[in-house]
Biopython code that builds the backbone (N, CA, C, O; Angstrom):
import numpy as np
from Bio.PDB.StructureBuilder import StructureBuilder

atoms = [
    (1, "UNK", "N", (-75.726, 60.370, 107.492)),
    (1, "UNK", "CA", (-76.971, 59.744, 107.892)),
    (1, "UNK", "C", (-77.625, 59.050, 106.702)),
    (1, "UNK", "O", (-78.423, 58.116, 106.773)),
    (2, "UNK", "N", (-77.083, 59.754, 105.385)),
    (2, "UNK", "CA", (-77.616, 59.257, 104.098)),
    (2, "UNK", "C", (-77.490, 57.370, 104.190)),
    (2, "UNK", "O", (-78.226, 56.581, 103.598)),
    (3, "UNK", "N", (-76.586, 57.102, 104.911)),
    (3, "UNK", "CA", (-76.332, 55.391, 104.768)),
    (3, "UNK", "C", (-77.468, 54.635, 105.618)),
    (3, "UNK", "O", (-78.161, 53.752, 105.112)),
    (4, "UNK", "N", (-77.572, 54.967, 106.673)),
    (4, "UNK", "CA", (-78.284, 54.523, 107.538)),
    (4, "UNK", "C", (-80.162, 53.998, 106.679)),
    (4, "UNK", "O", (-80.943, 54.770, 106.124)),
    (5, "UNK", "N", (-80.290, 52.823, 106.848)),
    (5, "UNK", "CA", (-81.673, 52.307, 106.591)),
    (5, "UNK", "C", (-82.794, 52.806, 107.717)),
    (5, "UNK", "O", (-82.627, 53.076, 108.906)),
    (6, "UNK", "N", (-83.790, 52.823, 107.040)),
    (6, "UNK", "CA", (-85.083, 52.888, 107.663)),
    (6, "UNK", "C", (-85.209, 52.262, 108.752)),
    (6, "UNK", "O", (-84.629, 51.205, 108.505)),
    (7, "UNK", "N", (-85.584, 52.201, 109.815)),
    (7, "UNK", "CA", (-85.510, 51.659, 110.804)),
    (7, "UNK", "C", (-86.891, 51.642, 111.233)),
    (7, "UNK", "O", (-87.116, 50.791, 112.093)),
    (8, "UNK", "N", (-88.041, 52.461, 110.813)),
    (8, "UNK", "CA", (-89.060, 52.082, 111.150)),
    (8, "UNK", "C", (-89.932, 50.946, 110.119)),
    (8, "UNK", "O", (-91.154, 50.957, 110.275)),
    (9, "UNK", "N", (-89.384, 50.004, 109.113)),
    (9, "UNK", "CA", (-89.774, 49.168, 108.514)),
    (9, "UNK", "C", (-90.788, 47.789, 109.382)),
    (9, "UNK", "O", (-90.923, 47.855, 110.603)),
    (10, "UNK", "N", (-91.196, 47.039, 108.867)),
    (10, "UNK", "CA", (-91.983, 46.537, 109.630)),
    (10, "UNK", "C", (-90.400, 45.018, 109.576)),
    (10, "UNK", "O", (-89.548, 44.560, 108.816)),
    (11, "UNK", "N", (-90.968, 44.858, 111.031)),
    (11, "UNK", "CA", (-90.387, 43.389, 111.691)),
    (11, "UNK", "C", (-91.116, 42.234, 112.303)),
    (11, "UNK", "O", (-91.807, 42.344, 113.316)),
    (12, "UNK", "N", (-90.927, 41.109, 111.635)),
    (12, "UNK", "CA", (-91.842, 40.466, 111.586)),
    (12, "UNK", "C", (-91.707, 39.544, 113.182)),
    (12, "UNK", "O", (-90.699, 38.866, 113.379)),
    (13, "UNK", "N", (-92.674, 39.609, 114.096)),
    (13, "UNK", "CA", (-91.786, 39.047, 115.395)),
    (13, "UNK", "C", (-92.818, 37.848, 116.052)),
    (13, "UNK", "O", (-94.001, 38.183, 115.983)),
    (14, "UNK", "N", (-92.592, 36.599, 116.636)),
    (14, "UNK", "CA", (-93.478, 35.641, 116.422)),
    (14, "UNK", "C", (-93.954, 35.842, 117.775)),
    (14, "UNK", "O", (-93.751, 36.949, 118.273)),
    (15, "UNK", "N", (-94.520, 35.005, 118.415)),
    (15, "UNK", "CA", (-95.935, 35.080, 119.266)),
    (15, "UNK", "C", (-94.972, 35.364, 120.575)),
    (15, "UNK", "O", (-95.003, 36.253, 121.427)),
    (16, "UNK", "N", (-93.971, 34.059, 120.343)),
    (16, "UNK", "CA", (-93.233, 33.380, 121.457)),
    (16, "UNK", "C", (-92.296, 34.503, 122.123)),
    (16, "UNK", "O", (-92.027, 34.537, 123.324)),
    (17, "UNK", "N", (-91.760, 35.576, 120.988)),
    (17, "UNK", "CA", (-91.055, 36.798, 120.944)),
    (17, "UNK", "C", (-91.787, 37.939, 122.531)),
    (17, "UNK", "O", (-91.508, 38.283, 123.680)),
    (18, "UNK", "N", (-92.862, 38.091, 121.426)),
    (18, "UNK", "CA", (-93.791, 38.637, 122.056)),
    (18, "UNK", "C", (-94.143, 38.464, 123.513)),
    (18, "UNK", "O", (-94.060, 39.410, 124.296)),
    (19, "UNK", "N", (-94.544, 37.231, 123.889)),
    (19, "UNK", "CA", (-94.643, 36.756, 125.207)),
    (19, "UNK", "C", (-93.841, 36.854, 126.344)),
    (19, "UNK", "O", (-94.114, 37.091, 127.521)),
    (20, "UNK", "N", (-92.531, 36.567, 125.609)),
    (20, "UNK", "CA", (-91.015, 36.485, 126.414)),
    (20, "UNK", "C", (-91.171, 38.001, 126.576)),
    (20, "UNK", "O", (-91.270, 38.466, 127.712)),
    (21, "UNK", "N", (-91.192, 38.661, 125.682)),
    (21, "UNK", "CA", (-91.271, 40.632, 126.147)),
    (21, "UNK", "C", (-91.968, 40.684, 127.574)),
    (21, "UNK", "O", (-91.411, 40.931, 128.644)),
    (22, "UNK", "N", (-93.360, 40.384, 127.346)),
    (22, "UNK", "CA", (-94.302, 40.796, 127.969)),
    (22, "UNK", "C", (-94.036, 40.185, 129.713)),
    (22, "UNK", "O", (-94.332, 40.807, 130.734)),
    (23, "UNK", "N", (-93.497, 39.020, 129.645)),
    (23, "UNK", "CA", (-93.099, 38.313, 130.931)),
    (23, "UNK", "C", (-91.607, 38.655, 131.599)),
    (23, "UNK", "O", (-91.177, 38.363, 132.715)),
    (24, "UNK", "N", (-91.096, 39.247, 130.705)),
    (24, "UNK", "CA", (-89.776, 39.296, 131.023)),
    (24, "UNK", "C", (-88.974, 41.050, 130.902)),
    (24, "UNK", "O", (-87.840, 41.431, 131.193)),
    (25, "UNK", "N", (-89.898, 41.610, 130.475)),
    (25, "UNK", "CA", (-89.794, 43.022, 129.973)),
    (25, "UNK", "C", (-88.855, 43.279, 129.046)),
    (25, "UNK", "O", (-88.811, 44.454, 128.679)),
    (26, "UNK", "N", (-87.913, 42.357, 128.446)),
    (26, "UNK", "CA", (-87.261, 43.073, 127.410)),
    (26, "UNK", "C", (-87.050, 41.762, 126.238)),
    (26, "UNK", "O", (-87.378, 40.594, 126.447)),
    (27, "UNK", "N", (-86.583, 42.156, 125.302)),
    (27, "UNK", "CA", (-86.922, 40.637, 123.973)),
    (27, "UNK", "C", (-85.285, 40.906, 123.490)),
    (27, "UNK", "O", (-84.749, 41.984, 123.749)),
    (28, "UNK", "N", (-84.795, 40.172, 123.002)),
    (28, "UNK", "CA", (-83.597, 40.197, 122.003)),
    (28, "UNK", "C", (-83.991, 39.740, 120.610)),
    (28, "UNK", "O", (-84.261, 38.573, 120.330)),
    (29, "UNK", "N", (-84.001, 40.869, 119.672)),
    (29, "UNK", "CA", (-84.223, 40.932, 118.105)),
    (29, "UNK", "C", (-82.847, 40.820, 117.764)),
    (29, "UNK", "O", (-81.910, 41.274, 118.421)),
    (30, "UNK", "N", (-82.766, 40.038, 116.439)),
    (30, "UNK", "CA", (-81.513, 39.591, 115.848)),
    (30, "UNK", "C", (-82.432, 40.467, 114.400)),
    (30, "UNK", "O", (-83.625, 40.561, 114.113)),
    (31, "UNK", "N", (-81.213, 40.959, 113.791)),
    (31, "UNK", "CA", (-80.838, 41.732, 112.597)),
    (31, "UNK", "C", (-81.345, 42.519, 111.959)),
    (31, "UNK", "O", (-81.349, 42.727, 110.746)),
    (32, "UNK", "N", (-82.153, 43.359, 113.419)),
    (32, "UNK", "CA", (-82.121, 44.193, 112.924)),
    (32, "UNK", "C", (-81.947, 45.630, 112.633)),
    (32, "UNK", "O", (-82.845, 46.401, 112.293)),
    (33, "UNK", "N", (-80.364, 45.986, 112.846)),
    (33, "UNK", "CA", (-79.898, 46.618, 112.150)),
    (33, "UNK", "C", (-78.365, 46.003, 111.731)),
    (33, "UNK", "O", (-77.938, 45.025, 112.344)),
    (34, "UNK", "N", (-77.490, 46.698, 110.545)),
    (34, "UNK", "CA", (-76.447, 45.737, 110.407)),
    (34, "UNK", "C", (-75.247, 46.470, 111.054)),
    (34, "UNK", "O", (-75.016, 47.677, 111.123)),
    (35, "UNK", "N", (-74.547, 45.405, 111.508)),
    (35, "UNK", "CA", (-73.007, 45.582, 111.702)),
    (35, "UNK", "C", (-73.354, 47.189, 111.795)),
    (35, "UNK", "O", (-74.026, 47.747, 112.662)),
    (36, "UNK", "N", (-72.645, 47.824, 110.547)),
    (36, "UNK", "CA", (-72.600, 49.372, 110.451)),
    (36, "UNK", "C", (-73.295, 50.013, 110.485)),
    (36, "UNK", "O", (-73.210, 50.896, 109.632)),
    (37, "UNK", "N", (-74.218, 50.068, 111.234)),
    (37, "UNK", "CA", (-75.438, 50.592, 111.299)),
    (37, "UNK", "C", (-75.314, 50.735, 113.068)),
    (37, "UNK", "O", (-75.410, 51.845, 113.592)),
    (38, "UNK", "N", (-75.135, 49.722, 113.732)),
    (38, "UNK", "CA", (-74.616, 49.455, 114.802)),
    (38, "UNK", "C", (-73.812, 50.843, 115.681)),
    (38, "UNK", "O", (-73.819, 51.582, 116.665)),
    (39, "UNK", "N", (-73.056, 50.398, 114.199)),
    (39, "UNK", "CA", (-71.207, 51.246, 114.698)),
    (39, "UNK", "C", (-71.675, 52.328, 114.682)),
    (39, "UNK", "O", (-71.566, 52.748, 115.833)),
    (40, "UNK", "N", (-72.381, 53.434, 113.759)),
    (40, "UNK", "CA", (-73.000, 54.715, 113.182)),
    (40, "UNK", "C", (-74.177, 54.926, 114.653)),
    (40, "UNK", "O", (-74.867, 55.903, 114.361)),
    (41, "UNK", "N", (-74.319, 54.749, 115.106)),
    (41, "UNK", "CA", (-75.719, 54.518, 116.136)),
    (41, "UNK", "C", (-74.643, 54.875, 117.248)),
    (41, "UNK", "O", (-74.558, 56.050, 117.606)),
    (42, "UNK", "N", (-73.833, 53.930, 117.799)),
    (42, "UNK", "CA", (-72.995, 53.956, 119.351)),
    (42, "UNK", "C", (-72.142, 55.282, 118.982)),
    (42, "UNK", "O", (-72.656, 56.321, 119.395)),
    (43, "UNK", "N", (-71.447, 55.362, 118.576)),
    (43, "UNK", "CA", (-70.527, 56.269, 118.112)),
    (43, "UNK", "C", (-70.675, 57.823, 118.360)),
    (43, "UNK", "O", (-69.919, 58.680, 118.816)),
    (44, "UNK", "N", (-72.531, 57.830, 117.655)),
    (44, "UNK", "CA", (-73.163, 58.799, 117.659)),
    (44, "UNK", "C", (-73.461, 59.349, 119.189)),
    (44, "UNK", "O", (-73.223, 60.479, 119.614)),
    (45, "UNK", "N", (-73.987, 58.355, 119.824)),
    (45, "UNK", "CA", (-74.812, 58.543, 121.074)),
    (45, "UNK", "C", (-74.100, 58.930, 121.874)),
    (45, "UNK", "O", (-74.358, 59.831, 122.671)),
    (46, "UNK", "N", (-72.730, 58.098, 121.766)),
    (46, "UNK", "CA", (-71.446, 57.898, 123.237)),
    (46, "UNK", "C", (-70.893, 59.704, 122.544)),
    (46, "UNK", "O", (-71.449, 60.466, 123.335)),
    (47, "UNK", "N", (-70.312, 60.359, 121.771)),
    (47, "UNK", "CA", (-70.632, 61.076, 121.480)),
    (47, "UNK", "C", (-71.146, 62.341, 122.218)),
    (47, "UNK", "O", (-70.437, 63.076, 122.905)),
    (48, "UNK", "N", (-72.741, 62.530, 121.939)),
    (48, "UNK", "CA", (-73.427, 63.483, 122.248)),
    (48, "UNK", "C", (-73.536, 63.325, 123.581)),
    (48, "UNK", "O", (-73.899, 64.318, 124.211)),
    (49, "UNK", "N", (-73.240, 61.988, 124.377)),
    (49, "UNK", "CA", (-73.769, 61.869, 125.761)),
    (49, "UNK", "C", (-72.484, 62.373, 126.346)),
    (49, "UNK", "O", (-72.618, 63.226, 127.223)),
    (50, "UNK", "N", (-70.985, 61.930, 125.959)),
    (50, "UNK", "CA", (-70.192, 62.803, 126.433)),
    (50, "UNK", "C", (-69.639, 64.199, 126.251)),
    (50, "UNK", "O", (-68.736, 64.746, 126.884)),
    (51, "UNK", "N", (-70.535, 64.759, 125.030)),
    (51, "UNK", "CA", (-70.363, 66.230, 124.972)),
    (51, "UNK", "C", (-71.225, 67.229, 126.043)),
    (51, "UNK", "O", (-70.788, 68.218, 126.632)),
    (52, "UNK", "N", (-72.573, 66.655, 126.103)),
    (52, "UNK", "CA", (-73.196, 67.013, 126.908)),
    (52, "UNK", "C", (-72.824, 66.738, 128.727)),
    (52, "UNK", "O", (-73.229, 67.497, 129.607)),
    (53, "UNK", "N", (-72.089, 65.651, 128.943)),
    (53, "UNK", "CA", (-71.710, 65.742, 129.902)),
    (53, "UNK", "C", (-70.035, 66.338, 130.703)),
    (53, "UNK", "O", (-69.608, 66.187, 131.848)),
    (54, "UNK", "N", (-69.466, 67.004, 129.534)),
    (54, "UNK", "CA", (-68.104, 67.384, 129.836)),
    (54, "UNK", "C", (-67.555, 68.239, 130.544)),
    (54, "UNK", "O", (-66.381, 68.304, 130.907)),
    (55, "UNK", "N", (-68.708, 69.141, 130.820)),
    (55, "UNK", "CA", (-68.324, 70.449, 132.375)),
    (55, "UNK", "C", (-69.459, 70.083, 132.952)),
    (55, "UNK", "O", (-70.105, 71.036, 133.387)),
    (56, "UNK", "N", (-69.983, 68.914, 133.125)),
    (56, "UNK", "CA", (-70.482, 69.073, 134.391)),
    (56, "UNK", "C", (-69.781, 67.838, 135.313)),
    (56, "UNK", "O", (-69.285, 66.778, 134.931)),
    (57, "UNK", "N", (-69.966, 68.498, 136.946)),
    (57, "UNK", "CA", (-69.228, 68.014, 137.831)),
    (57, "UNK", "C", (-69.407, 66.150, 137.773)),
    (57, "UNK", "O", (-70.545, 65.709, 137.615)),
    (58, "UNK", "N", (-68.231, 65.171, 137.909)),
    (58, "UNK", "CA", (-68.849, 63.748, 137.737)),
    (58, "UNK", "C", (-69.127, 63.328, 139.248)),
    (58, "UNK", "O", (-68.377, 63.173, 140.212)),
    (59, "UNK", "N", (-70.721, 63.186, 139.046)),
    (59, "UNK", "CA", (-71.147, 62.645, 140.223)),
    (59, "UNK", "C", (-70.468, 60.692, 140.194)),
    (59, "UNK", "O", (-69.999, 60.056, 139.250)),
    (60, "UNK", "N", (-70.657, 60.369, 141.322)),
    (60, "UNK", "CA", (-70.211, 58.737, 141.939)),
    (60, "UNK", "C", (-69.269, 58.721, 141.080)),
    (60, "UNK", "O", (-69.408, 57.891, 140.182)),
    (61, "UNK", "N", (-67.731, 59.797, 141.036)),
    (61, "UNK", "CA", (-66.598, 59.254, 140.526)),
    (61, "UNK", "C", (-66.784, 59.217, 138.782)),
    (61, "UNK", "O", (-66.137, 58.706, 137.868)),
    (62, "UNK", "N", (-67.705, 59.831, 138.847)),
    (62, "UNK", "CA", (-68.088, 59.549, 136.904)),
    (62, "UNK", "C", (-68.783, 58.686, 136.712)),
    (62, "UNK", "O", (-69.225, 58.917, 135.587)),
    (63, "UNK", "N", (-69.212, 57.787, 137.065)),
    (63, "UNK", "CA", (-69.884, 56.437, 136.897)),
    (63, "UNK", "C", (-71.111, 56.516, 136.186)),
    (63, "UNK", "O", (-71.500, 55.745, 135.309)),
    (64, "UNK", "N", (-71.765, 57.653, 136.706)),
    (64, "UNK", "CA", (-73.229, 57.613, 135.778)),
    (64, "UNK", "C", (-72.450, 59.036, 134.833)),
    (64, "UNK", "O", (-71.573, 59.857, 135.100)),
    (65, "UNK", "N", (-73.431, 58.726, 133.500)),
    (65, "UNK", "CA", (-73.720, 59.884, 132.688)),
    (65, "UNK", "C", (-75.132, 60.193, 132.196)),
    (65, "UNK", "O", (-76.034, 59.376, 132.012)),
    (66, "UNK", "N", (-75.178, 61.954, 131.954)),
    (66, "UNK", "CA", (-77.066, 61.933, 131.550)),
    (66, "UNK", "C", (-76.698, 61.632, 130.408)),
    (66, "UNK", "O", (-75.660, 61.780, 129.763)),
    (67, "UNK", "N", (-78.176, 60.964, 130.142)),
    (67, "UNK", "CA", (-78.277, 60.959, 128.815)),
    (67, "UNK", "C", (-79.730, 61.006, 128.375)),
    (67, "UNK", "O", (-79.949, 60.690, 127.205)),
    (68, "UNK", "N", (-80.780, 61.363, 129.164)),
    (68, "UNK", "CA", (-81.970, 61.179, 128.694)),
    (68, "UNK", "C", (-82.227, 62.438, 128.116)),
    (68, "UNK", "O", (-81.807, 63.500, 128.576)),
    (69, "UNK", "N", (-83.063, 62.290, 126.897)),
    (69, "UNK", "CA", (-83.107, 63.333, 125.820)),
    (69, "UNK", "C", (-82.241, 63.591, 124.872)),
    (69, "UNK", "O", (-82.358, 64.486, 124.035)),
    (70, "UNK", "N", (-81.151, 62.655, 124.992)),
    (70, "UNK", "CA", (-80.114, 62.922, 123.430)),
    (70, "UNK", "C", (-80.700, 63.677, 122.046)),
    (70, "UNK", "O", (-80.205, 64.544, 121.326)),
    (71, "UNK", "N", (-81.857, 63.023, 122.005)),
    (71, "UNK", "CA", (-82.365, 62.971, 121.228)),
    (71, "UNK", "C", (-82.706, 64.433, 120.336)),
    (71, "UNK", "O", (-82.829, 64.546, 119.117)),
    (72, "UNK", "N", (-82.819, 65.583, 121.489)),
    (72, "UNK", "CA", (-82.571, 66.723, 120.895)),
    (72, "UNK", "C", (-81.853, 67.308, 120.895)),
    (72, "UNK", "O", (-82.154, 68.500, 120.830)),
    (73, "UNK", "N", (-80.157, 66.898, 120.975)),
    (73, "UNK", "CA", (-78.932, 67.147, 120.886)),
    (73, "UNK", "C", (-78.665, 66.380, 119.367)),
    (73, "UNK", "O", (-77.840, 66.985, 118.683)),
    (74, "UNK", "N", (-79.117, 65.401, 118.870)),
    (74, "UNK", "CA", (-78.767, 65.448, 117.214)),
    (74, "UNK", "C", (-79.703, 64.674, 116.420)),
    (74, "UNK", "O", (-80.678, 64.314, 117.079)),
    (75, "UNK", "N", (-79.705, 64.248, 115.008)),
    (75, "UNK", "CA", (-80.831, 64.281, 113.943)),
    (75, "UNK", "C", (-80.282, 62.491, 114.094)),
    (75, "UNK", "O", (-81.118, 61.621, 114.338)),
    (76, "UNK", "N", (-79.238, 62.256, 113.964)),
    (76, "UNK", "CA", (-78.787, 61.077, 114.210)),
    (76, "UNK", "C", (-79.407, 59.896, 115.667)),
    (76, "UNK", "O", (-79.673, 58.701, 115.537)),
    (77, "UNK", "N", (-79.468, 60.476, 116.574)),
    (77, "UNK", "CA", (-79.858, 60.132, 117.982)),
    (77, "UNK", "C", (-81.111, 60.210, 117.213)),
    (77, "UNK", "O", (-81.205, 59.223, 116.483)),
    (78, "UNK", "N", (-82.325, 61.192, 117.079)),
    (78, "UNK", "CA", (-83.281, 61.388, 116.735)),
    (78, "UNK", "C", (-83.770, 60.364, 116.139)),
    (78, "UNK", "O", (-84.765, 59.924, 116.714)),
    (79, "UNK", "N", (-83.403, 59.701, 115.032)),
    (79, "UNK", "CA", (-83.626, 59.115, 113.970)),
    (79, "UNK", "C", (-83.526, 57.423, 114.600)),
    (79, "UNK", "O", (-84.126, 56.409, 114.243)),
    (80, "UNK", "N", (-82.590, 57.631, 115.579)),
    (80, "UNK", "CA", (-82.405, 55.846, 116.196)),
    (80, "UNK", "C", (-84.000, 56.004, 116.729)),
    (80, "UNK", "O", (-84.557, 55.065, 117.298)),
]
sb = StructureBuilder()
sb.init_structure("model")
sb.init_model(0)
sb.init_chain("A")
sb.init_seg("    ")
for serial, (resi, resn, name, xyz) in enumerate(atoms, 1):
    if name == "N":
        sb.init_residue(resn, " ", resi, " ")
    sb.init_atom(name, np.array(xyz, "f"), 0.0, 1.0, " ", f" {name:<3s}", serial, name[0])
structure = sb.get_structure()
């Protein structure tokens, strides 16, 4: 986890950003986090979401998995 940057740093995001959020409910931010930072993040999550889901029965064929609350399954998840 030692590699991983701060992620709560400030991001500087312009009006137009903003607006598009607010009208559209979700924004696409470019860079910020890198490449490996990326990889360290999915890895992690896909991970804990399939440990946590491995004896239990797969509902719709497997299709969905839980995953809400990862977050207190590791320091990594936590930290995204």
């Amino acid at each position: 986890m030692n590699t991983l940057s701060n992620i709560d740093n400030y991001y500087n995001l312009e009006n137009e950003k903003i607006n598009f959020f607010w009208q559209n409910g979700y924004v696409i931010l470019k860079n910020v986090l890198s490449n490996e930072e990326i990889a360290i993040y999915r890895e992690e999550i896909k991970k804990v979401s399939e440990e946590r889901n491995k004896n239990r029965e797969k509902d719709f064929g497997g299709a969905f998995q839980q995953a809400l609350n990862i977050r207190f399954d590791s320091k990594v998840v936590e930290r995204f």
